[in-house]
Structures are given as C-alpha cells and as structure tokens.
VEXVOLUM-410827 format. One record per residue (C-alpha): residue in one letter; z negated, x negated, y. Coordinates in steps of 0.5 Angstrom, whole numbers, always signed. Layout:
N
+------+-------+-------+-------+
: type :     w :     u :     v :
+------+-------+-------+-------+
:    A :     Z :     X :     Y :
...
+------+-------+-------+-------+
//
This chain:
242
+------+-------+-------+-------+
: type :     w :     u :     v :
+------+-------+-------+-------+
:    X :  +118 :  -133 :  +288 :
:    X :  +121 :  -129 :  +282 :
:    X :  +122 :  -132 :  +276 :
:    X :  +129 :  -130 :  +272 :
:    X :  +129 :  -132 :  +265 :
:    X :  +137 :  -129 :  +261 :
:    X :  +137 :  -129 :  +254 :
:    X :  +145 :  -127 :  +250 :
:    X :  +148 :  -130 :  +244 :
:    X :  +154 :  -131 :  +249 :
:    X :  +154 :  -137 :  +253 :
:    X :  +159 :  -136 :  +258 :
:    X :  +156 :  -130 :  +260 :
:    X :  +149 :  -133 :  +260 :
:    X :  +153 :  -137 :  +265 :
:    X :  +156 :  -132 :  +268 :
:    X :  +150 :  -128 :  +270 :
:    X :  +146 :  -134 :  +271 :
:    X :  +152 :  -135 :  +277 :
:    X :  +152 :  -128 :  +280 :
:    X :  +144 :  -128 :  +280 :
:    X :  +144 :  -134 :  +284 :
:    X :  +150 :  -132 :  +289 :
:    X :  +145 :  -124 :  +290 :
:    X :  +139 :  -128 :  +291 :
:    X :  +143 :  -132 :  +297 :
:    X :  +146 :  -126 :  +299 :
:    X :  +140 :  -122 :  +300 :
:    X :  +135 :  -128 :  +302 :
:    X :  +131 :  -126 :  +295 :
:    X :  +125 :  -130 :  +293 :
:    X :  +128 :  -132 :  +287 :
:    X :  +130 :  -136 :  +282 :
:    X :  +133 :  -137 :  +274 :
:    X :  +128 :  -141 :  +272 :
:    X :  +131 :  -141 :  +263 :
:    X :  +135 :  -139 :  +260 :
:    X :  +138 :  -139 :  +252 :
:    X :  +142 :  -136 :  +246 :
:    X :  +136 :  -138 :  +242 :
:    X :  +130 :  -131 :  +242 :
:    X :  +125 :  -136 :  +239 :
:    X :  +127 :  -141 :  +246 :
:    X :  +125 :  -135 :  +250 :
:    X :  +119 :  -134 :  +247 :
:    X :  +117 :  -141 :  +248 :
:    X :  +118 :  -141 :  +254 :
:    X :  +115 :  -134 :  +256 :
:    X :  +108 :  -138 :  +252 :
:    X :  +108 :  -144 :  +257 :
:    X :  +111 :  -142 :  +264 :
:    X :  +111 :  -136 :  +269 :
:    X :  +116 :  -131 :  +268 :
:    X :  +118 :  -124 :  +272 :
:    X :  +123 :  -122 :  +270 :
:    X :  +127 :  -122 :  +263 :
:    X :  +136 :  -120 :  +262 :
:    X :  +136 :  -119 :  +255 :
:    X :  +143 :  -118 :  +251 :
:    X :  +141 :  -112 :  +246 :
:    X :  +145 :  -115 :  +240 :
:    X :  +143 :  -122 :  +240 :
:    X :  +148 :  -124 :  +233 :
:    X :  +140 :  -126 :  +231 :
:    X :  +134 :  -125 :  +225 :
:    X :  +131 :  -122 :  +232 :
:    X :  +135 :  -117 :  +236 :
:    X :  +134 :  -116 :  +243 :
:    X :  +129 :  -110 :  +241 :
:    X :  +124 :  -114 :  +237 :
:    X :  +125 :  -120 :  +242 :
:    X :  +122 :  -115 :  +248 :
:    X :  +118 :  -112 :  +244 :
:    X :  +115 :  -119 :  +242 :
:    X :  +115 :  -120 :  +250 :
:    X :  +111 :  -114 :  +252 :
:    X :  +106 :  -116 :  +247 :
:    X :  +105 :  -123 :  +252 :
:    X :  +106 :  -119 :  +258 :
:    X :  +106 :  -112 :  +259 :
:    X :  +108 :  -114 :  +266 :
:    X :  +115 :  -117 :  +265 :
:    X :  +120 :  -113 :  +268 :
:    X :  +125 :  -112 :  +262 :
:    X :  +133 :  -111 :  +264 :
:    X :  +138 :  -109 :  +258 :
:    X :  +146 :  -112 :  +257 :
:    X :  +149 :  -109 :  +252 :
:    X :  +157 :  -106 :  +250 :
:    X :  +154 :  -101 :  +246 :
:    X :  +152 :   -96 :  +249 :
:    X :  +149 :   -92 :  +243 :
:    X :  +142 :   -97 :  +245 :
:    X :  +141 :   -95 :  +251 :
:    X :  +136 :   -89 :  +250 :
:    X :  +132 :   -94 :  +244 :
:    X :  +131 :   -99 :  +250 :
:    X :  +127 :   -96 :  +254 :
:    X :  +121 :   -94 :  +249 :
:    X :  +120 :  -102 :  +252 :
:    X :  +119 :   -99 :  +259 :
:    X :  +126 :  -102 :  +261 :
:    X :  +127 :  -104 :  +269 :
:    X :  +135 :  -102 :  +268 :
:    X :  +141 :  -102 :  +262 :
:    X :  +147 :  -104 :  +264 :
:    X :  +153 :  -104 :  +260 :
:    X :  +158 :  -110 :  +259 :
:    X :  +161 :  -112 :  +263 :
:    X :  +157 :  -113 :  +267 :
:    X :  +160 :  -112 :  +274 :
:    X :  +157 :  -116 :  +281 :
:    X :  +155 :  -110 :  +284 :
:    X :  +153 :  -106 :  +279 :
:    X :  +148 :  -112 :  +278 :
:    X :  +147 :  -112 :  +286 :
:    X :  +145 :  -105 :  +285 :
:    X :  +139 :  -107 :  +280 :
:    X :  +136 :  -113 :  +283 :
:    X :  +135 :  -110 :  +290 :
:    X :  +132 :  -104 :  +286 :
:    X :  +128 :  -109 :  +283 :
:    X :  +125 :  -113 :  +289 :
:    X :  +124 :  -106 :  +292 :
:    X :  +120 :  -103 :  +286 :
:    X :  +116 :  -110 :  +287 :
:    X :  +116 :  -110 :  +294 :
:    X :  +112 :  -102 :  +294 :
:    X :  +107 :  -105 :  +287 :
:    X :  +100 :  -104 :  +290 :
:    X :   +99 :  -109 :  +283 :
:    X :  +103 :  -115 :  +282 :
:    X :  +107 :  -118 :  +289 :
:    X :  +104 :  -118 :  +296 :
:    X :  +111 :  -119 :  +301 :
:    X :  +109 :  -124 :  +306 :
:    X :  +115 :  -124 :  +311 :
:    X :  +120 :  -120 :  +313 :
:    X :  +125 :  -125 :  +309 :
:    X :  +124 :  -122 :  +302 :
:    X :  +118 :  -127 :  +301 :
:    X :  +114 :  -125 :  +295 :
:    X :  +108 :  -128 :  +291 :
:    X :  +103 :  -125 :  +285 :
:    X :   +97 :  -122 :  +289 :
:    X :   +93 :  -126 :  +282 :
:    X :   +95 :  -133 :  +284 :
:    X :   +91 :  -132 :  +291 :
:    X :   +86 :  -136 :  +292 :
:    X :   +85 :  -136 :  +301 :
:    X :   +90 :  -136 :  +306 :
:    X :   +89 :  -139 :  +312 :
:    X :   +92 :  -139 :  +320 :
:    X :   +94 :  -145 :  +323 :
:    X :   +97 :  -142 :  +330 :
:    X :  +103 :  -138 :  +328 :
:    X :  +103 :  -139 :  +320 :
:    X :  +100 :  -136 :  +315 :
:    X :   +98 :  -141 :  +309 :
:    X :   +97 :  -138 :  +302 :
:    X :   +92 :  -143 :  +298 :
:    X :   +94 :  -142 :  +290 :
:    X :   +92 :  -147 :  +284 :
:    X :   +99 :  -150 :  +284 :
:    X :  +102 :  -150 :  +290 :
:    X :  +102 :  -148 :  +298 :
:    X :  +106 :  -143 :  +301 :
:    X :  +107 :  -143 :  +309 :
:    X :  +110 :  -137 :  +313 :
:    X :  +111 :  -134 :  +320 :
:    X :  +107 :  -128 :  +321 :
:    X :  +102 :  -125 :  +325 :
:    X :   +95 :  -126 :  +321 :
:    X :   +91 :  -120 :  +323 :
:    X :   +98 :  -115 :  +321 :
:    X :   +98 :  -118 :  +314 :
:    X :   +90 :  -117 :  +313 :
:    X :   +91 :  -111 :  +315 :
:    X :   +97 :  -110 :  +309 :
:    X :   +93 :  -113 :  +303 :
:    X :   +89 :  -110 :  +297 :
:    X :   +82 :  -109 :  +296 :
:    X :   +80 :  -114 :  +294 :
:    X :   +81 :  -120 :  +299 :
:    X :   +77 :  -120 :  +306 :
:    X :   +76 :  -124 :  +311 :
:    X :   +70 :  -129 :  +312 :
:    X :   +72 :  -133 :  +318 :
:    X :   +76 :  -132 :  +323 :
:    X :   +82 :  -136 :  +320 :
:    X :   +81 :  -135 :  +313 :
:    X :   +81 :  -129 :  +308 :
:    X :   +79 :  -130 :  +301 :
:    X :   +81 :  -126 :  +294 :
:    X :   +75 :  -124 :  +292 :
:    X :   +78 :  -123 :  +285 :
:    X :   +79 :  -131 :  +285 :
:    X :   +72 :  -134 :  +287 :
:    X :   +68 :  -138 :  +282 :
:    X :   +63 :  -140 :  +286 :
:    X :   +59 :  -139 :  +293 :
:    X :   +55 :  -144 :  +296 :
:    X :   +51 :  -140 :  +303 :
:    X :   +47 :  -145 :  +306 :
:    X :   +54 :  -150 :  +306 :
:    X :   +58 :  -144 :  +309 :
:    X :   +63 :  -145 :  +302 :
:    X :   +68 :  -142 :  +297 :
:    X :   +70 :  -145 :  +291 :
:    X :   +76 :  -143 :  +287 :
:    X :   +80 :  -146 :  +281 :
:    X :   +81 :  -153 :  +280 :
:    X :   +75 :  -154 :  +286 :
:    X :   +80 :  -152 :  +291 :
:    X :   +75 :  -148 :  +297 :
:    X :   +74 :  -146 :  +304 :
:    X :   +69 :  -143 :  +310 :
:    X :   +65 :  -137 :  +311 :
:    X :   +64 :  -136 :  +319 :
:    X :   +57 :  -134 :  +322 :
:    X :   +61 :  -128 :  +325 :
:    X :   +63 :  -126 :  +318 :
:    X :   +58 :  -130 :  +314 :
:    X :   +53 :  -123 :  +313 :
:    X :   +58 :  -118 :  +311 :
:    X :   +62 :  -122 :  +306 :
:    X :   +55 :  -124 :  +302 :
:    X :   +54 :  -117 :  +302 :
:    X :   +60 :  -116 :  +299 :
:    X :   +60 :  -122 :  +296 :
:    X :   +53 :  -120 :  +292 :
:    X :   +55 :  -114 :  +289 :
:    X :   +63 :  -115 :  +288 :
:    X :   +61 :  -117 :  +281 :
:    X :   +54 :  -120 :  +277 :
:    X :   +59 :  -126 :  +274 :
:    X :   +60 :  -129 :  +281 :
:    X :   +55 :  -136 :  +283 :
:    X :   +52 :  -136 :  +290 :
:    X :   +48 :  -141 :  +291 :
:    X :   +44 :  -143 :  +297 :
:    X :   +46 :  -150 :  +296 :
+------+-------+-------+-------+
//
C-alpha cells in the first residue's frame, strides 16, 4: 500500500484533497491511502521520522518559517525516494520545484481531474520502477520490493511475508516469479525468498531466517543452487550447518 502524506496552510483544502484522493483511490481500485496530513511543516517532518510515506502533496507557500521548498528539501534529505507533488496558486514557483526532483506541479484550484491525470500517472511511474514497488495483482496491488522477505503458494494465492504484516493475492505463482528482481529466488517448490533480506541460514535444518526470526524452508530440489548463490550473494550473510 501506498502511503499519501498532505501538507497546506489551508485546512479546507487539506480536506478537500484528502476527499478527492480517496474517491480516485476508490475509483481505480488504487493500493492506497492518506495516511496524515497537516497545516504544520514541522508535523510532517515528525511523521516522515517515524511512519512509512510514499508520496507527499505539498502547498508551496505554507504562510510558515519553512515554505514548501525548504520542507521538500528537508524530506529529500530523509528520503531521496519520496515522490513529491506541488500545489500552489503561484505559478512563478513552478520552475524552482523542480530542482527537488518533483513528480508533478499543479496549480490551484486543483480540479478532480486534473489531479486524476497525476495519480494514475503516478502508480504508472510506480508500476514499471524496476526499484522500489513490485505490482502483485492485476488489480493495482503494490508492495515495496524492500520489505519482502518470502512469499509463499498456498493453492491458488500467493502470500507475501514482510516483518509487519501478511499480504494475500490471487495469481499464478510461476508468473509472478517470473516478474520479479534479481534479487529473489526460489528455494522451494513453494516458497521464493528476498536474498536482500536474509539474516541467516541454517542448511542442515533446511532454514531461512529474516527479521524479527520470521523464516522459511529450503526444498532439496532447490537446496544445491540456492546455497550456491546464497554463498556468494554477499560475505555479511550467516549459513550455518546447524
């Protein structure tokens, strides 16, 4: 899921786009949500140190110490990887947002479908990034690649392991292998691990240890080349033999 975070000195229009976010997530069956928002730059910032964001709507001229300029700026020094949005009614900004490697600009008012024109845009730009998001379904389904640990085949679902929660979807398991990164690989008949995300390996048990303990199994059929790799993915990495 997609996380919106809005930031306008004006609340009614904070609510307003809060509303028209919401109703485009509904109409297109969008991964998403507006998780927070606020008048307050300094709210933002607090909440970017402590939650998950995706995307952030910022008013350029915040009536504040800290415009919307300096706010993205502070943002990118936290996350290089937040998409950023513009509102504004003045138009004269629009060439200085962009030095904070802006998504879009939108002028105000911001009209419904004007701001449609940008969200799908966005979960396009998101969709094809070989990078950040992996889609997991054809109904607009998406995940950060970083937080995978394994997924798992039960029948016809794939289940998605990450430290905080359990995704399931409806798709075929030897397609969507087949249309991940690099960096994940089957190691049982149904299961296919993030070797970016790995702690340790126990090869006698047959084990894969992720964060906070969470694991899963080698297969024997599997068992040879995943240790191969495994071994040579990177020299930090733990196998043991018990």
């Amino acid at each position: 899921m997609l996380n919106f975070i809005l930031c306008d000195d004006n609340s009614t229009i904070l609510e307003r786009l809060h509303k028209m976010l919401e109703s485009l997530f509904m109409k297109h069956n969008f991964d998403a949500e507006v998780s927070f928002y606020s008048t307050k730059p300094e709210e933002i910032l607090d909440y970017i140190k402590s939650h998950p964001v995706n995307v952030v709507f910022l008013d350029i001229d915040l009536k504040s110490q800290i415009s919307g300029l300096e706010l993205a700026e502070k943002i990118r020094k936290k996350n290089k990887n937040i998409y950023i949005i513009f509102t504004t009614g003045h138009l004269e900004y629009g060439l200085l947002a962009y030095k904070y490697k802006t998504f879009d600009y939108l002028p105000k008012p911001i009209t419904l479908e004007r701001l449609e024109d940008t969200v799908v845009r966005l979960f396009e730009d998101i969709s094809y990034s070989p990078k950040s998001f992996i889609k997991i379904d054809n109904k607009n389904t998406i995940i950060s690649e970083e937080q995978i640990n394994y997924i798992m085949k039960d029948g016809m679902k794939s289940i998605f392991y990450t430290d905080d929660k359990v995704v399931e979807v409806y798709n075929s398991f030897n397609k969507l292998e087949s249309t991940l990164p690099a960096n994940f690989m089957r190691c049982h008949k149904s299961y296919i691990v993030n070797l970016n995300n790995i702690t340790r390996v126990q090869s006698n048990n047959n084990l894969i240890f992720f964060g906070q303990n969470h694991h899963c199994y080698i297969g024997p059929k599997y068992k040879e080349k995943f240790m191969e790799v495994f071994n040579h993915y990177g020299t930090d990495l733990d196998s043991t033999d018990n």
